[in-house]
Backbone as CSV, one residue per row, in Angstrom:
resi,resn,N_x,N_y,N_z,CA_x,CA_y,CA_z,C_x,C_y,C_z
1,UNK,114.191,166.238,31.373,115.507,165.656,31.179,115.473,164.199,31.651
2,UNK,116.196,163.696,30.765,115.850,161.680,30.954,117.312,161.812,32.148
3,UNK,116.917,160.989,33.299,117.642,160.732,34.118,118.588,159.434,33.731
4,UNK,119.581,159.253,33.457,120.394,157.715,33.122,121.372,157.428,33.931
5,UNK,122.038,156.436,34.514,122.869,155.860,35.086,124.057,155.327,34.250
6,UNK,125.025,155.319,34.860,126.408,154.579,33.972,127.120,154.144,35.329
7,UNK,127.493,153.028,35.229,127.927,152.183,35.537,129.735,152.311,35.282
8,UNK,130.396,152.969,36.487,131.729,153.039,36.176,132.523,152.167,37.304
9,UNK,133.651,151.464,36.703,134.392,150.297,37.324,135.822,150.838,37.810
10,UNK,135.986,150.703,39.107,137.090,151.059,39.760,138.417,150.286,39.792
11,UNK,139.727,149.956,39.734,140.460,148.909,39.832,140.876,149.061,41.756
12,UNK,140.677,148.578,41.746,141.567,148.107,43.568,142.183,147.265,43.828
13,UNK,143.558,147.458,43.836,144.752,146.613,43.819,144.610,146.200,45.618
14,UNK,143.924,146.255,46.449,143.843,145.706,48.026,143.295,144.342,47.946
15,UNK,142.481,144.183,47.222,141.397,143.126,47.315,141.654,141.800,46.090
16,UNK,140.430,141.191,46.297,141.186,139.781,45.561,140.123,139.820,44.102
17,UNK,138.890,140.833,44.453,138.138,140.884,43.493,138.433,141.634,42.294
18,UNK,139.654,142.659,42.701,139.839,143.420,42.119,139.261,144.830,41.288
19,UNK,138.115,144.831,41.384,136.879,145.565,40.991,136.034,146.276,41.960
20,UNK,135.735,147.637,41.680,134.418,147.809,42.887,133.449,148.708,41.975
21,UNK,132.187,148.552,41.651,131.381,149.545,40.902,130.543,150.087,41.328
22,UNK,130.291,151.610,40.967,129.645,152.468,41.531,128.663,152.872,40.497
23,UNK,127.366,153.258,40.545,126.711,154.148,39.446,126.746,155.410,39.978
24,UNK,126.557,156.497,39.053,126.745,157.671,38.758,125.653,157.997,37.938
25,UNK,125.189,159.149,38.109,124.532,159.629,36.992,125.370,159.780,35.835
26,UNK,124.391,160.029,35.091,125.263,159.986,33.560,125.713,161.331,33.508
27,UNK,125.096,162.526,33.918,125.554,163.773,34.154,126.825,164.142,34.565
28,UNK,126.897,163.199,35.943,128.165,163.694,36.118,128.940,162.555,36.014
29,UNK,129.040,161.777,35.015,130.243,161.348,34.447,130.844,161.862,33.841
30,UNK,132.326,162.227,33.881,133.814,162.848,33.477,133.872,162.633,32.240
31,UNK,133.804,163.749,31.425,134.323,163.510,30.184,135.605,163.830,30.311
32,UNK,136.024,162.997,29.423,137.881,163.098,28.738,138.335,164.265,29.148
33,UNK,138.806,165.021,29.664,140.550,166.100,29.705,141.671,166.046,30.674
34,UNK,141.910,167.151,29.899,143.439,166.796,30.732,143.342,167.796,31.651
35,UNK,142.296,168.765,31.992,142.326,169.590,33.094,141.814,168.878,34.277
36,UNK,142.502,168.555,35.121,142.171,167.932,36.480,141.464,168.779,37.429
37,UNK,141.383,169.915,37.275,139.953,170.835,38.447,138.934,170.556,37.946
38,UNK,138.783,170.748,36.576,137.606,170.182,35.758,137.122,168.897,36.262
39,UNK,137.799,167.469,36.052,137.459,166.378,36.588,136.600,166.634,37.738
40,UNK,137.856,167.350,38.589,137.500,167.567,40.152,136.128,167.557,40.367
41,UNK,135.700,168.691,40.187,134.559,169.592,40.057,133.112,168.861,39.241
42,UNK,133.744,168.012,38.502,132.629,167.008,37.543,132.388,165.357,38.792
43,UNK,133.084,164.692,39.407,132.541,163.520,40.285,132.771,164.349,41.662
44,UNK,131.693,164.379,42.429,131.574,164.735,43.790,132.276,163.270,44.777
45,UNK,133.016,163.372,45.554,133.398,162.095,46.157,131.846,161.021,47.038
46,UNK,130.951,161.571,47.116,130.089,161.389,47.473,129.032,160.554,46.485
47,UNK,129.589,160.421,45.130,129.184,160.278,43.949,129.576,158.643,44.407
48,UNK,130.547,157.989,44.735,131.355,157.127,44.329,131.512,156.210,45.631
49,UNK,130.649,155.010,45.809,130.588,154.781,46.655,132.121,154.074,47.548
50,UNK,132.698,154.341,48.107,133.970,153.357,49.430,133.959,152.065,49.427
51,UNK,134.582,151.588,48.926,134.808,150.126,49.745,136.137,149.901,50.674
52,UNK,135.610,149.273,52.145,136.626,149.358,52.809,137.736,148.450,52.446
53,UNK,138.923,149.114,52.891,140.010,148.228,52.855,140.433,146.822,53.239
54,UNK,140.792,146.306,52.849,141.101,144.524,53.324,142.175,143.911,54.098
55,UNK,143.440,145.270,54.123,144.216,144.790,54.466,145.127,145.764,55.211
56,UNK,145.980,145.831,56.220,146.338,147.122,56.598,148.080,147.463,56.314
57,UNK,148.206,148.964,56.201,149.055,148.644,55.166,150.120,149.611,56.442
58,UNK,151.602,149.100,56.624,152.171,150.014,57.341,152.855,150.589,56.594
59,UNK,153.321,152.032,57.644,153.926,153.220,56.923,155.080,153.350,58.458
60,UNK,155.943,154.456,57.693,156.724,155.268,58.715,155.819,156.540,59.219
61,UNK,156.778,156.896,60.215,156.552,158.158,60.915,156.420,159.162,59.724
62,UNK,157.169,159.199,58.877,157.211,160.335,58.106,156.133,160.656,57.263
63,UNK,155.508,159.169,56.816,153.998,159.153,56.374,153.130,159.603,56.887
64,UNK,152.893,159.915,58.546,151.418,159.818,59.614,151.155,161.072,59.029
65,UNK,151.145,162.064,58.381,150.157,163.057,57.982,149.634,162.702,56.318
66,UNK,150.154,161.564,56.017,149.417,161.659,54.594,148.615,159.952,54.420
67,UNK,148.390,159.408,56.262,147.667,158.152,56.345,146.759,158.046,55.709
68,UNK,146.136,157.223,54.798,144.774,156.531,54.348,143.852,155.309,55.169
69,UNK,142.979,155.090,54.456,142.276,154.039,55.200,143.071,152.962,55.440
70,UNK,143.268,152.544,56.421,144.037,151.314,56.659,145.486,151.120,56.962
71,UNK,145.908,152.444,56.989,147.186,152.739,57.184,147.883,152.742,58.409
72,UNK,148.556,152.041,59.341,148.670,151.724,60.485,150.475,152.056,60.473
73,UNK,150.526,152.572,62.120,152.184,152.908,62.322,152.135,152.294,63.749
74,UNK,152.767,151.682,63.841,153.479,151.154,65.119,154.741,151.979,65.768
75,UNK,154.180,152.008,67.274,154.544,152.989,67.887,156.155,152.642,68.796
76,UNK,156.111,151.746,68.807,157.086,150.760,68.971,158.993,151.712,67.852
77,UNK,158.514,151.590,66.510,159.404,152.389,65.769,159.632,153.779,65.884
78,UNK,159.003,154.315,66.415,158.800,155.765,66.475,159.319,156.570,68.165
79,UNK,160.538,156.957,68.410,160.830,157.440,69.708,159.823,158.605,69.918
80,UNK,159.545,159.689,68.840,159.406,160.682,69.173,157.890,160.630,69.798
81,UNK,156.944,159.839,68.723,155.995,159.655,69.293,155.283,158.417,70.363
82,UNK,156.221,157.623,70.506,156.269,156.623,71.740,156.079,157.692,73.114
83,UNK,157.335,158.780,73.217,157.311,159.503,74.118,155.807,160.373,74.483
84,UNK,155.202,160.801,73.097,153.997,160.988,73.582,152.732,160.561,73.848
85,UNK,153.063,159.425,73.392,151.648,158.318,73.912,151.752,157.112,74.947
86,UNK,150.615,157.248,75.920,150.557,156.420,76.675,150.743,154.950,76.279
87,UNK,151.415,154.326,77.465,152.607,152.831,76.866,150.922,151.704,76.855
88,UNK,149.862,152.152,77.199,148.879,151.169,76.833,148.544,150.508,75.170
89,UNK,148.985,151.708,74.586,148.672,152.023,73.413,150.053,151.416,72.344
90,UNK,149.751,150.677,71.370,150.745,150.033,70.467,150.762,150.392,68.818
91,UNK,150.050,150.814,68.636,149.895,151.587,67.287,148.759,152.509,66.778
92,UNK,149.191,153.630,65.773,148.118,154.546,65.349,147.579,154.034,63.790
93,UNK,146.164,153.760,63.960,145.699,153.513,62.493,144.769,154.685,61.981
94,UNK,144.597,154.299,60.855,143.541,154.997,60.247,142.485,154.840,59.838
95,UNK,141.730,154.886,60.462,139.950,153.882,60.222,139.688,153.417,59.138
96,UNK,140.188,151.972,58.918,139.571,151.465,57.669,138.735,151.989,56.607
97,UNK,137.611,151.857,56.983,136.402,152.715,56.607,136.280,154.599,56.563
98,UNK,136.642,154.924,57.821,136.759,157.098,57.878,137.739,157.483,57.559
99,UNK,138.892,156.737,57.940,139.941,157.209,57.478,140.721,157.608,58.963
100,UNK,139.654,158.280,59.807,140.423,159.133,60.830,141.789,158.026,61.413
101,UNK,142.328,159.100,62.689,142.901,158.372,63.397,142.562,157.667,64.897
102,UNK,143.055,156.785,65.187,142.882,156.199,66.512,144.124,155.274,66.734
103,UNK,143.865,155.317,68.404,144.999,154.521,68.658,144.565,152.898,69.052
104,UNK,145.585,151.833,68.702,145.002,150.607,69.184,146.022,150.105,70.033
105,UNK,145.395,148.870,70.961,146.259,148.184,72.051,146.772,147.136,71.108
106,UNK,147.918,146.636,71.596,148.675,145.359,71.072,147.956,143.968,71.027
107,UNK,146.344,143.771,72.038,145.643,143.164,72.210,144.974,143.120,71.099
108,UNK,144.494,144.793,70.579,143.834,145.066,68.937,144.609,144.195,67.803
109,UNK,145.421,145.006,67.834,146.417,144.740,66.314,146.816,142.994,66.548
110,UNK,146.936,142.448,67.495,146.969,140.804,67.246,145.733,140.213,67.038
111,UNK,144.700,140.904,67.368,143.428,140.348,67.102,142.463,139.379,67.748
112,UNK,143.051,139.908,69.291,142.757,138.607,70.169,140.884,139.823,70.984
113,UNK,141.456,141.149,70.582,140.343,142.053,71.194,139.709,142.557,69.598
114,UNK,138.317,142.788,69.452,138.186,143.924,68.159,138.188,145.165,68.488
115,UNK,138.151,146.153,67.272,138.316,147.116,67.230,137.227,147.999,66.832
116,UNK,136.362,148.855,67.461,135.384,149.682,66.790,136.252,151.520,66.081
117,UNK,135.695,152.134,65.297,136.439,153.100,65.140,135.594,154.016,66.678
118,UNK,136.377,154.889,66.716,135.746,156.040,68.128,135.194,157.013,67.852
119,UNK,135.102,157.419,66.599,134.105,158.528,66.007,132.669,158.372,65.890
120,UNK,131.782,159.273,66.426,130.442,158.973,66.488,130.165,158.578,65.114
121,UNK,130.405,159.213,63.793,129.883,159.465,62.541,130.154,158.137,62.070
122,UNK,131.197,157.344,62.577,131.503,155.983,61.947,131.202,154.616,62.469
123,UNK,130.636,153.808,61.819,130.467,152.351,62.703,131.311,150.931,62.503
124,UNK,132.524,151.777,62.283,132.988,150.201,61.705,133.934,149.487,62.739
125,UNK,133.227,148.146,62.436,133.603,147.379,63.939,134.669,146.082,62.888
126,UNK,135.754,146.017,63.637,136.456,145.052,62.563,137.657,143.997,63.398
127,UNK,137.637,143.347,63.238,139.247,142.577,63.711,140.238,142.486,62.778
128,UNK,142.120,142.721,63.601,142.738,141.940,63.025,143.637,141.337,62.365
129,UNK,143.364,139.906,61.584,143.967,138.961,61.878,145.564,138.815,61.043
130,UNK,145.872,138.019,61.865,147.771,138.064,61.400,148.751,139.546,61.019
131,UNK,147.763,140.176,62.206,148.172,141.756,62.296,148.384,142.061,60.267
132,UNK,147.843,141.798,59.665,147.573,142.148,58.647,146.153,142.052,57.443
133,UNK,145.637,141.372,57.835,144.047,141.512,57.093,143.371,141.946,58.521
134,UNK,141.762,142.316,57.573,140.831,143.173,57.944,139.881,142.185,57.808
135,UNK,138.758,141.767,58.692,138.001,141.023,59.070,136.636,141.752,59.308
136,UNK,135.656,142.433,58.731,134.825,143.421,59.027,133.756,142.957,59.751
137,UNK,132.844,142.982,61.018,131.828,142.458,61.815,130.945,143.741,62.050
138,UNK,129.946,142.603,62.103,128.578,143.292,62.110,128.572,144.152,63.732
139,UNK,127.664,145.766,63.471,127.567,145.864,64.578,126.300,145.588,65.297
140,UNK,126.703,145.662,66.586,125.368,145.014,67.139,124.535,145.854,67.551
């Protein structure tokens, strides 16, 4: 069996490039339907490579269980969960890059300290700036 590549183009409305491309085997590129398990089941997410986010995007309280990469809540708006987090702490994001959650200091989110994510599995070290873009740095 001839192994082939295809070349499929993503739109990403975050960024200025607008574009991010991934190859795929040609195998499991999606043919046309309208059954969406099918799709599912045809690109493995693993297929398709991430590009991190550029910019961080806030949400309400009512959002924090359906956060994405980059999705940040300030704790400041939130009584219920102010009450449960220590007052060091100024907002919950969502790892640029993993997605997970973590909490950052007000020192973070102005961008005067960086930020690494805290999950072993992840390395992304980032600042930042004008408490709204994403500044990505090398780790050391």
């Amino acid at each position: 069996m001839e192994n082939k590549t295809v070349e499929a183009t993503q739109t990403n409305n975050t960024n200025s490039t607008g574009e991010r491309k991934a190859k795929l085997p040609a195998s499991r590129v999606p043919k046309p339907s309208k059954d969406k398990k099918q799709l599912m089941q045809t690109v493995s997410p693993e297929d398709i490579i991430a590009q991190p986010v550029g910019e961080l995007r806030h949400v309400f309280e009512e959002a924090m269980e359906l956060m994405r990469p980059g999705d940040i809540l300030l704790l400041d708006g939130t009584q219920s969960l102010r009450e449960l987090v220590d007052t060091a702490f100024f907002a919950i994001l969502a790892c640029p890059l993993c997605g997970k959650l973590d909490l950052l200091t007000q020192a973070q989110y102005s961008g005067t300290e960086t930020v690494i994510c805290g999950y072993d599995d992840c390395t992304c070290h980032f600042r930042i700036n004008g408490r709204q873009e994403i500044t990505y740095l090398f780790v050391n």
